[in-house]
MARVO-423551 format. One line per 3 residues: number of its first residue (from 0); for each residue x, y, z negated of N, C-alpha, C. Coordinates in nm, 3 decimals. Atoms other than C-alpha are relative to their C-alpha. Layout:
% MARVO-423551
NUM = X,Y,Z,X,Y,Z,X,Y,Z  ...
***
This chain:
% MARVO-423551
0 = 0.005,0.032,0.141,6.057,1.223,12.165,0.027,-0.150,-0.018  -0.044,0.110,-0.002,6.206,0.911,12.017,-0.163,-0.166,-0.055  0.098,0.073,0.031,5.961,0.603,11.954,-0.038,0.019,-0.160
3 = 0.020,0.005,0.162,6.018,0.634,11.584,-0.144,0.098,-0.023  0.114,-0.141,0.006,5.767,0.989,11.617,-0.103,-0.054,0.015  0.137,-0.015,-0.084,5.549,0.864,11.843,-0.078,-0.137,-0.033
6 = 0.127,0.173,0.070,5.410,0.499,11.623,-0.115,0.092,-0.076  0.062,-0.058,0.064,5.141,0.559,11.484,-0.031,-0.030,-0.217  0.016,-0.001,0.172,5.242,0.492,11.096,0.101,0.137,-0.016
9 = -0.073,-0.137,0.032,5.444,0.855,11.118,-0.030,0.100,0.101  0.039,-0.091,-0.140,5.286,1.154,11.256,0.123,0.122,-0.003  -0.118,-0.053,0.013,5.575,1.381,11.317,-0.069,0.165,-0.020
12 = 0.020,-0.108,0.045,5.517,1.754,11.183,0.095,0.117,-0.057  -0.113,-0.121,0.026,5.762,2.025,11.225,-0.007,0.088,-0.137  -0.029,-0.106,0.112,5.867,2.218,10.902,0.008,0.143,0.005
15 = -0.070,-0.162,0.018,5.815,2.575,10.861,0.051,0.055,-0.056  -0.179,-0.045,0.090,6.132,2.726,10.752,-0.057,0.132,-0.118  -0.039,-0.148,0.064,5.995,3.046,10.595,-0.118,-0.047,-0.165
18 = 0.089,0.015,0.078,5.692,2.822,10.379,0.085,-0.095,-0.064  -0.103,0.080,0.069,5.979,2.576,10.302,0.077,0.071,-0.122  -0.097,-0.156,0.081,6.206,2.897,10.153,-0.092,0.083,-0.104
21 = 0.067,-0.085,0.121,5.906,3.045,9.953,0.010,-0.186,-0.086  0.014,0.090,0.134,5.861,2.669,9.789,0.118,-0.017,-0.050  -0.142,0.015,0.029,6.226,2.615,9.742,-0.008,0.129,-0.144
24 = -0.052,-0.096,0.046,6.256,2.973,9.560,-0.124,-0.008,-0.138  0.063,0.002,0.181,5.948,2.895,9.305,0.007,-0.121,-0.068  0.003,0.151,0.045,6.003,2.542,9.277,0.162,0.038,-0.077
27 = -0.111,-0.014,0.120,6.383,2.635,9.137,0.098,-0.068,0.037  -0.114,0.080,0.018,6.710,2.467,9.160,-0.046,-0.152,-0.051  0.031,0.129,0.012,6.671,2.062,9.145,0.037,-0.031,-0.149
30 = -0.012,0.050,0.161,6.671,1.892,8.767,0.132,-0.005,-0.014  -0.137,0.028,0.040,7.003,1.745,8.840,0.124,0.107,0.028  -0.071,-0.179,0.001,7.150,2.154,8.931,-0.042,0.047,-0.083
33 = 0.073,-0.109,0.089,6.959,2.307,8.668,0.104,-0.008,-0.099  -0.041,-0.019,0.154,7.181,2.482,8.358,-0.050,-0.035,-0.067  0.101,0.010,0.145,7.149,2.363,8.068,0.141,0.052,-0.082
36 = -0.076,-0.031,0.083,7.335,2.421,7.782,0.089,-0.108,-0.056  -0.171,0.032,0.038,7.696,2.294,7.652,-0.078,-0.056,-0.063  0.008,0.116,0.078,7.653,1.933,7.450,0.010,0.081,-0.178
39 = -0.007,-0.068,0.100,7.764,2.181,7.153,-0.075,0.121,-0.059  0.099,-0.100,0.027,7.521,2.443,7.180,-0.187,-0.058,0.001  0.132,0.021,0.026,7.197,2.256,7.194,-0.052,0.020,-0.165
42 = 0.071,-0.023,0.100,6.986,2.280,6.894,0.032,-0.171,-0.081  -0.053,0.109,0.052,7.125,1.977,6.630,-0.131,-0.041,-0.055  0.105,0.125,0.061,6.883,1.672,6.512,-0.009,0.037,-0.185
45 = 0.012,-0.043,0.129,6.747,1.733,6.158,0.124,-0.111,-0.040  -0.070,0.117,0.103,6.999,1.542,5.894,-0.091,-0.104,-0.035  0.039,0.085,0.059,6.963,1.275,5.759,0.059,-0.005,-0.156
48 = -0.106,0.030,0.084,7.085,1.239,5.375,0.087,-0.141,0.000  -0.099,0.085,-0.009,7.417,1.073,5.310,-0.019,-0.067,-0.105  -0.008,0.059,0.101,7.378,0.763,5.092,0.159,-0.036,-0.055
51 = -0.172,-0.011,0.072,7.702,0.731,4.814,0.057,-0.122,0.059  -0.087,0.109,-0.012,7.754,0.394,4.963,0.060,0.024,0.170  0.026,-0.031,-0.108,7.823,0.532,5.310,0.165,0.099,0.037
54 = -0.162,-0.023,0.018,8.176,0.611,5.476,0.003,0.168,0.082  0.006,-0.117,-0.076,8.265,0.963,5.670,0.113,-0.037,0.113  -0.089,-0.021,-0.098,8.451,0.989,6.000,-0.044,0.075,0.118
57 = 0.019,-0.077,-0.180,8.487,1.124,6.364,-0.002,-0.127,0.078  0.024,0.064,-0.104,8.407,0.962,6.665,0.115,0.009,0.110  -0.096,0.018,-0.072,8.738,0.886,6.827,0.030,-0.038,0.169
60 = 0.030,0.063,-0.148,8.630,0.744,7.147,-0.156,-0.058,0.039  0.145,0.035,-0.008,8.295,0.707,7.295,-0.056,0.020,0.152  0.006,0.083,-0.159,8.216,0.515,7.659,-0.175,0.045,0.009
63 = 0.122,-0.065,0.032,7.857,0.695,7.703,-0.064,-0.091,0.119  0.012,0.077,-0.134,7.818,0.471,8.080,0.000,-0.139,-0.089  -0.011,0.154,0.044,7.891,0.122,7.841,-0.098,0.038,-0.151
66 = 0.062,-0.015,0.145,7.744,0.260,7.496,0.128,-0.062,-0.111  -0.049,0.078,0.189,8.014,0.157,7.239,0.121,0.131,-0.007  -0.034,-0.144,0.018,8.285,0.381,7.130,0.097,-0.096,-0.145
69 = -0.051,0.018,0.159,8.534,0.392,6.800,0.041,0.109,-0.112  0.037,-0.079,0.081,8.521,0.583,6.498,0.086,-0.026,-0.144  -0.029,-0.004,0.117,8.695,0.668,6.156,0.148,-0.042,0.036
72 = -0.128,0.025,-0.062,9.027,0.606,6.092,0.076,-0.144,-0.026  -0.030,0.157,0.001,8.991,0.232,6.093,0.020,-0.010,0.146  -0.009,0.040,-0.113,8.932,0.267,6.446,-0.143,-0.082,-0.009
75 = 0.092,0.142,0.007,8.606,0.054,6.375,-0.099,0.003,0.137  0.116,0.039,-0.211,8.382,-0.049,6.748,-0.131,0.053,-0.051  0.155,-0.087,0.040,8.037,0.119,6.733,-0.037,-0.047,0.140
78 = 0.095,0.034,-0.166,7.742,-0.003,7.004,-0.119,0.161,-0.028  0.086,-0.086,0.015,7.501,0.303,7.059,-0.179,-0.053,-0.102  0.111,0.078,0.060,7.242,0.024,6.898,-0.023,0.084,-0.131
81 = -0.027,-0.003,0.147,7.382,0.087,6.596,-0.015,0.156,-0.073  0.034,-0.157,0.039,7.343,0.505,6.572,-0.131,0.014,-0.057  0.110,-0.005,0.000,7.014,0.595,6.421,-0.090,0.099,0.139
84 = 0.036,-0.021,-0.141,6.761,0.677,6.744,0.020,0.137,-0.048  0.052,-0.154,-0.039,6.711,1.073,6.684,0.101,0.035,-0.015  -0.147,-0.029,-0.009,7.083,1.091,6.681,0.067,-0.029,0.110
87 = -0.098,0.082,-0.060,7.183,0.871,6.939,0.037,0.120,0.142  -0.038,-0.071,-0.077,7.168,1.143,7.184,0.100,0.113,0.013  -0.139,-0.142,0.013,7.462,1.403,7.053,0.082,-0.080,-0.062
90 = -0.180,0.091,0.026,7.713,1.085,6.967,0.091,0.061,0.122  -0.122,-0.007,-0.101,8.039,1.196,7.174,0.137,0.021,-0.062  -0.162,-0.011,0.031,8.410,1.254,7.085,-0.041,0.109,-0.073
93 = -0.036,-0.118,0.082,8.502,1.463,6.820,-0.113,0.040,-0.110  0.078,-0.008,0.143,8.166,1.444,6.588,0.007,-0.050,-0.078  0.004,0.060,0.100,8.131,1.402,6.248,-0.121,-0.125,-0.068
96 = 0.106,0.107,0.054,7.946,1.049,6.129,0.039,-0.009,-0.131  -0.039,0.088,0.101,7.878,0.876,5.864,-0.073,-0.144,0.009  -0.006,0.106,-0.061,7.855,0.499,5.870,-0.044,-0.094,-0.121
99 = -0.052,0.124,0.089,7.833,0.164,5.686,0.083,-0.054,0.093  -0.115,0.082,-0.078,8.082,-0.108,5.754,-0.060,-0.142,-0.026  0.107,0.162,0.035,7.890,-0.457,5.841,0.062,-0.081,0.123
102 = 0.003,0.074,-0.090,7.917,-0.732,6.083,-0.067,-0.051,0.119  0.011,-0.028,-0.089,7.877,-0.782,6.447,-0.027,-0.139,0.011  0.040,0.167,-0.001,7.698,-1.126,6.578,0.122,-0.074,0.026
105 = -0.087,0.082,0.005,8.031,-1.239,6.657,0.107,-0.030,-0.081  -0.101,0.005,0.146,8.198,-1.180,6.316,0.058,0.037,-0.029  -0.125,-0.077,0.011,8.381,-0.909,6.364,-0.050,0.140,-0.109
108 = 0.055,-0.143,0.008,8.363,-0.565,6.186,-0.023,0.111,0.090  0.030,-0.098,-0.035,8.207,-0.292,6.273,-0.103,0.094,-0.062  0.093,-0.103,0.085,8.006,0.016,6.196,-0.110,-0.032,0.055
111 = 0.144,-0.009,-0.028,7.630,0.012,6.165,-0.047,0.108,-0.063  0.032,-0.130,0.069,7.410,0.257,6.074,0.009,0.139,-0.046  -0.053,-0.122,-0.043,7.544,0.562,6.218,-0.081,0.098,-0.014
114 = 0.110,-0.084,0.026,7.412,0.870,6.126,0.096,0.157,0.037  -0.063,-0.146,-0.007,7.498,1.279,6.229,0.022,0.065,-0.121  -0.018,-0.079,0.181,7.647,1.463,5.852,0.031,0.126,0.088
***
C-alpha cells in the first residue's frame, strides 16, 4: 500500500459496490444531469403592468455568461442590472420586453427598467 493510505490523516476504507449502487439509485441522477424543463415551458413570473410611458420590444441578443444583451429595434445595450429581479431569470433571445430608454454612467443610451409583457 502506497504511503498516501498508510499516514495517519487518511484511513483508507474500501467501498462497497452494491451499498454504493443502492445510494446512487435513491440519491438520483446529480443536480447538474437532472431534467428539467425547456426555458419555454417553465411556469412564467407574474406580470408586471405596462406603464403608457414604456416602450415594447424583443430581446435580440442576450450574453447570459457577461449579463448585457440588445433589445428593440433600436438595438438599445441592456445590463441584466437593469431587468426587474423576478424577471431577470427568463431574459433570453426572442422574448417580449418592455423598457424605458435612460442613461448609462457613461452617457450613453440604454434601456432600464426591463420588465416581462
Amino acid at each position: 500500500m502506497s504511503k498516501f493510505f498508510e499516514s495517519k490523516m487518511f484511513e483508507y476504507r474500501p467501498v462497497d459496490a452494491e451499498a454504493y449502487a443502492e445510494l446512487m439509485a435513491r440519491i438520483g441522477p446529480s443536480i447538474s444531469r437532472s431534467p428539467r424543463l425547456p426555458r419555454k415551458d417553465r411556469a412564467q413570473p407574474e406580470l408586471l403592468p405596462v406603464a403608457d410611458d414604456m416602450l415594447t420590444g424583443e430581446i435580440l441578443f442576450y450574453d447570459s455568461e457577461r449579463g448585457f444583451g440588445r433589445l428593440g429595434s433600436e438595438r438599445l445595450f441592456f445590463h441584466i442590472a437593469d431587468v426587474v429581479p423576478q424577471h431577470s431569470a427568463y431574459i433570453c433571445e426572442g422574448v417580449e420586453v418592455a423598457y424605458r430608454v435612460g442613461n448609462g454612467r457613461d452617457g450613453r443610451t440604454k434601456a432600464v427598467n426591463i420588465q416581462l409583457v
